[in-house]
N, C-alpha and C positions, 0 to 999 in steps of 0.2 A: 594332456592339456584339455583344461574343460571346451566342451563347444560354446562358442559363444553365441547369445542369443542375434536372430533374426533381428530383431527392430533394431538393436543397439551398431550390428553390421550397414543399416541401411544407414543410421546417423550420422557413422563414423566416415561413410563414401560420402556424405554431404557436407562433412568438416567447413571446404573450399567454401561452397556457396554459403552457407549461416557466417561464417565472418566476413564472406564478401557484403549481406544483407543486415550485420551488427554494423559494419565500418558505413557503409551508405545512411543509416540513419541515423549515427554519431556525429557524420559530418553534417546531415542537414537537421538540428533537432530544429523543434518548433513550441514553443510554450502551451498551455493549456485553453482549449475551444479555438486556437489557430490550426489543426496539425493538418494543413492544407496539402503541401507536397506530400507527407508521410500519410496520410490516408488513401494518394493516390495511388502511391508507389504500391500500396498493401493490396489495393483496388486491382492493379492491372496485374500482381504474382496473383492472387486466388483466380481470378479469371482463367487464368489458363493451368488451372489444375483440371483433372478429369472431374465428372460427376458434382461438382462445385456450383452449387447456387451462392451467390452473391447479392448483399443488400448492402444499401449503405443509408447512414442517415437515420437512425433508431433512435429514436431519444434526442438525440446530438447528430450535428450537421456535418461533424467529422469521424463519425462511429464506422467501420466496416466491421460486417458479419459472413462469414462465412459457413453454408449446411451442405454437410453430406447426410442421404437418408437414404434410406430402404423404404421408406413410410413406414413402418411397424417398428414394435422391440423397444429399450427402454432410449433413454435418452441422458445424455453429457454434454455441458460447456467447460470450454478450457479458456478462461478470459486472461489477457495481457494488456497493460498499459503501456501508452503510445506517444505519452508529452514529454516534455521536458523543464531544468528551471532555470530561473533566470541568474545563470551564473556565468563566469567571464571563466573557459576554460585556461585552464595553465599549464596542459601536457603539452608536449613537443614531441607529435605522433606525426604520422602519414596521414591521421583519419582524424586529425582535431577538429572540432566545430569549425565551422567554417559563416556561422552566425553568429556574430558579436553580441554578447552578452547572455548568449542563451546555451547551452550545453545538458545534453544527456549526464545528470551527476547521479542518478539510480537507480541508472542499467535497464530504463525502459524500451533502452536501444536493442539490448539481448532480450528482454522477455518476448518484445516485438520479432524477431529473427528469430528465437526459437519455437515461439506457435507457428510462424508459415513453415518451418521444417517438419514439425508437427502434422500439419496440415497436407504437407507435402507428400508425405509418408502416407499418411492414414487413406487419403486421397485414391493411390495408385493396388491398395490395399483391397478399399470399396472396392475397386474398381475389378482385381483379380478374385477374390475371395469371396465367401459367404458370407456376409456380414449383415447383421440383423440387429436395427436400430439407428440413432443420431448421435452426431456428433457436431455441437455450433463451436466455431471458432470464435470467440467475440476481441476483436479490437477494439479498446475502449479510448476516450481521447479524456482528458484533462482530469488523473487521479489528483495531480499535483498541487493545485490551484480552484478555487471557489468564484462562482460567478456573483452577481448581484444580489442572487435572492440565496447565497450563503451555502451556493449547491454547488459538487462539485460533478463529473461524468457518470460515477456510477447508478444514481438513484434517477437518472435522465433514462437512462436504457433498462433499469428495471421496472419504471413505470407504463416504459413504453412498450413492455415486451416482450424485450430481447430473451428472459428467461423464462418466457411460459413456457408451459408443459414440457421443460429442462428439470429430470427427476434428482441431477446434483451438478456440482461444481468443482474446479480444482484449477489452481493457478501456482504457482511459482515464484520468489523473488530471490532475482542473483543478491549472495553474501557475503562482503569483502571481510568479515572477521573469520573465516572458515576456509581453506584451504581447498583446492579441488578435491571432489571425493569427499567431502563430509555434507552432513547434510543434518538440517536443523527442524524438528517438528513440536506440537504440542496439540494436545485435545483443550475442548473448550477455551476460554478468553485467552489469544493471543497477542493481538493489537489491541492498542485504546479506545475509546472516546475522544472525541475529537471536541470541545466547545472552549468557545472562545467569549471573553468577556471586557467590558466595557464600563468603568465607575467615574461617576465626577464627585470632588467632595468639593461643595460649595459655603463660602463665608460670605462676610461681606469686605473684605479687602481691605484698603486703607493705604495712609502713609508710613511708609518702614520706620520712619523716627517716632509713630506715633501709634505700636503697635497695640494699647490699650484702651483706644478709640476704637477696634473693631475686632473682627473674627478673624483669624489665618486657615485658613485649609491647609496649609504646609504644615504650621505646629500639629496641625488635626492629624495630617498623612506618618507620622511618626507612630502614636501607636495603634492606626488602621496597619500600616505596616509588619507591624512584630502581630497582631492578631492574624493575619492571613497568613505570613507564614509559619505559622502556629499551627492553620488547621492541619497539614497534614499528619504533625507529629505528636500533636494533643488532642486530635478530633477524630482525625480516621483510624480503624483499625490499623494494626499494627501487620496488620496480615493480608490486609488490600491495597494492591498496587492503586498508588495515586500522586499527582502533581500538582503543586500549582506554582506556579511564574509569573511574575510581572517581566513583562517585555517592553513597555514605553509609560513614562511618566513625563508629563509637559504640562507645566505654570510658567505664567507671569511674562514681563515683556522689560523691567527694568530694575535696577537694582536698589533702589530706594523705594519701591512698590512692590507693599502686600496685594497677592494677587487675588481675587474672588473666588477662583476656582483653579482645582488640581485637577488633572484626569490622569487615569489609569484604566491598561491594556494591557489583559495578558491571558494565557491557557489555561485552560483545566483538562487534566487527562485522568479516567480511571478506566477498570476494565467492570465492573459491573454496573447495572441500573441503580443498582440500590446507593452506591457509591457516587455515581455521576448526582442523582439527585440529592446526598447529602452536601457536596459539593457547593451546589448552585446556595442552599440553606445556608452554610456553612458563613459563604461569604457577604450573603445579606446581612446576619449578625458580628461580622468584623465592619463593616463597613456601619456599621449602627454608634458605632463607637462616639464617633462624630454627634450624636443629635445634645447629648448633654454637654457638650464640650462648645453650644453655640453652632453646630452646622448645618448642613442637611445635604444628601448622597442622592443619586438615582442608579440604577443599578440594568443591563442589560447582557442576556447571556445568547449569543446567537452556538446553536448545537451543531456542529459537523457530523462528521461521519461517526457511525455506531461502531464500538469495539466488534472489532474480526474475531469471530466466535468459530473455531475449527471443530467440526465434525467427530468424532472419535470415530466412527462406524468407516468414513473416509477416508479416514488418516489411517486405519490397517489396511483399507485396501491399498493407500499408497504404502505403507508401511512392506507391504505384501511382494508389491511391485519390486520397491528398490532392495528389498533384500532377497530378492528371487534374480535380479537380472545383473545386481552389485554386490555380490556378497561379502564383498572385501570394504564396501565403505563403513564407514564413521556415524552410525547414527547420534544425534547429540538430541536430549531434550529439554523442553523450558522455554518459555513463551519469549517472544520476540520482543519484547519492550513498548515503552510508552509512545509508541511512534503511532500516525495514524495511518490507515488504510481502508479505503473504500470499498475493498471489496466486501466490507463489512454489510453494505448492503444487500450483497449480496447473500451471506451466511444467514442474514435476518430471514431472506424467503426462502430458501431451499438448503438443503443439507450438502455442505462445502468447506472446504480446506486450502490452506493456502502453505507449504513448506519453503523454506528458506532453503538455496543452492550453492553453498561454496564455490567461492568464484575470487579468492586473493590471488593477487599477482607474486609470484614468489622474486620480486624484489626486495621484498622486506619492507616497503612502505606503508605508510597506514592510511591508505585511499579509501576512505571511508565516504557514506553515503552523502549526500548535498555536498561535496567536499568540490574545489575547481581539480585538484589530482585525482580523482577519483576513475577509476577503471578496473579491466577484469582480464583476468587470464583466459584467454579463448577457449581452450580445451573443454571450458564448462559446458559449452554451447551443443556438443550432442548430447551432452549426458543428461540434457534436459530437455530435451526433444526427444531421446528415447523413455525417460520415464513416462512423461507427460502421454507419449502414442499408445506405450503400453499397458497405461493406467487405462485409458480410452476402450485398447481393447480388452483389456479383464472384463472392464465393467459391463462393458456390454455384451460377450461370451457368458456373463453369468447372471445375465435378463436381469442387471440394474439391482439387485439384490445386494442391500448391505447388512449382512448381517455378522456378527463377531468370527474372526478367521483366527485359527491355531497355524502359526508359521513353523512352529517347532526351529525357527533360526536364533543361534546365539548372537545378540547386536549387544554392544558397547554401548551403553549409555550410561553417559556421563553430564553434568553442569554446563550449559553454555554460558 
């Protein structure tokens, strides 16, 4: 029988408490720039780790951070997000929300639980061992959700901070299409672009019986409509991931009333620059359509978060990791979709990866992510505590150095 590794023995004895610490912030989620209780709770376990400096309040009034150092050597962040959405859970658990209308629906409950195990570990580690270098834990609060000025948590703690003189990154997100034991990566663009958009096409209205007395914006919205979503399959490459969606269309107030104006809200997602900015172009000339037809548009594109741009150089060390300590898993690759994520911000400053964690529930249901059924097979929860410590300690056993690694292991890769 092979031996099994040290860190994955310690994860496996921490089973109990990472579900006791996944169930406790399931039942209390908290939306995004609220995560009042759950920051505290995060507050008061780092606290009493050994060697554990504690900050809170980086950027965001509900951020904990957590540093183990040596003062020297190279340095690692392992950030996990800590909100929640605004959804009415519909499981019939022990451990359901227990906050009406708000629910853990993408497992920020477990990314939350698996850093403090993380943490835990590595903590007691510091503490015996020789270990040369840093390690910041970052709890981030409101990936989920955008405040006033269009920002969501991540770019609050990057300006404040949180990852200076942090030489890389690495984070996690549980995966309910992937089974425990598989595990999902990709170099460079992984996630989207995140920008969201806002168009009025304005006439001048009129009486519905007398629609040749004036402009309609609504006859105008018929082929503004077939041009946008045109762009993506006559405009964009055929080989650049790209979206767009209208989400909300609202005119008029009566039925016998042409209205003056139409408005229209909806996403744009790509994974490159050059993409994103064809985009915004893209749609100023569908929306152009309008000015010979009698109208006239304004057009506003607020930008989210930047596509999550995954490291190659990080991704074999994690590559390194999970097929050194899993040999048996499932590696899968192929970028994770047109979803957004902030840690995007992240990848923008420093060189960082974020991997997808198989985490289906083998009921056979399809609890997928923003889902009210949506949940995870516990078993995930060391096996991502032990990558995440042991990626920590490669990195920093090998003074921060990322340079191309020969694993010499045969992994399965296959199409997610």
């Amino acid at each position: 029988m092979a031996k099994i590794d040290p860190i994955i023995q310690k994860a496996i004895d921490m089973t109990n408490q990472l579900i006791e610490w996944r169930r406790s912030f399931h039942q209390h989620p908290e939306l995004s720039f609220q995560e009042y209780w759950t920051s505290q709770y995060i507050l008061d376990t780092l606290e009493r780790l050994p060697g554990m400096k504690v900050e809170k309040g980086i950027g965001i009034e509900t951020s904990v951070i957590g540093i183990l150092t040596t003062g020297e050597g190279p340095s690692i962040a392992i950030r996990a997000d800590i909100d929640a959405l605004p959804i009415q859970e519909k499981n019939e658990t022990s451990y359901a929300s227990r906050n009406d209308g708000v629910m853990h629906a993408c497992g920020h409950d477990a990314h939350t639980a698996i850093l403090l195990g993380t943490a835990t570990i590595l903590s007691n580690l510091f503490k015996e061992e020789s270990i040369k270098g840093t390690v910041t834990f970052i709890f981030q609060p409101a990936e989920e959700s955008t405040d006033e000025k269009g920002l969501s948590g991540s770019p609050y703690m990057v300006d404040d901070g949180a990852y200076d003189h942090v030489d890389t990154a690495i984070a996690l997100h549980v995966c309910p299409w992937l089974p425990v034991g598989g595990i999902q990566m990709n170099d460079g663009f992984s996630m989207a672009n995140v920008d969201v958009f806002e168009a009025k096409i304005s006439g001048t209205g009129g009486h519905g019986a007398y629609p040749e007395r004036g402009t309609d914006p609504i006859w105008m919205l018929g082929p503004v409509m077939q041009a946008l979503y045109g762009i993506v399959s006559r405009k964009v490459s055929t080989l650049d991931p790209a979206v767009v969606s209208i989400g909300q269309i609202n005119a008029g107030t009566a039925s016998n009333i042409i209205p003056s104006e139409v408005s229209i809200t909806g996403t744009l997602r790509s994974y490159t620059p050059e993409v994103r900015n064809q985009l915004g172009l893209e749609l100023k000339k569908a929306l152009s359509i309008v000015e010979p037809l009698g109208g006239e548009f304004s057009l506003t594109i607020e930008r989210g978060e930047p596509a999550l741009k995954n490291d190659p150089y990080v991704n074999q060390l994690l590559f390194k990791v999970i097929t050194k300590i899993y040999p048996e898993f499932n590696i899968s690759e192929g970028p994770f979709g047109l979803g957004g994520e902030d840690f995007g911000y992240v990848t923008q400053k420093i060189p960082g990866s974020m991997f997808f964690l198989g985490a289906a529930p083998i009921d056979g249901m399809n609890r997928d992510l923003h889902t009210p059924i949506f949940d995870i097979d516990e078993s995930c929860l060391p096996i991502g505590t032990a990558i995440l410590a042991k990626t920590a300690l490669e990195f920093l056993e090998g003074e921060g150095k990322l340079t191309t690694i020969n694993t010499n292991v045969e992994v399965e890769i296959h199409e997610a």
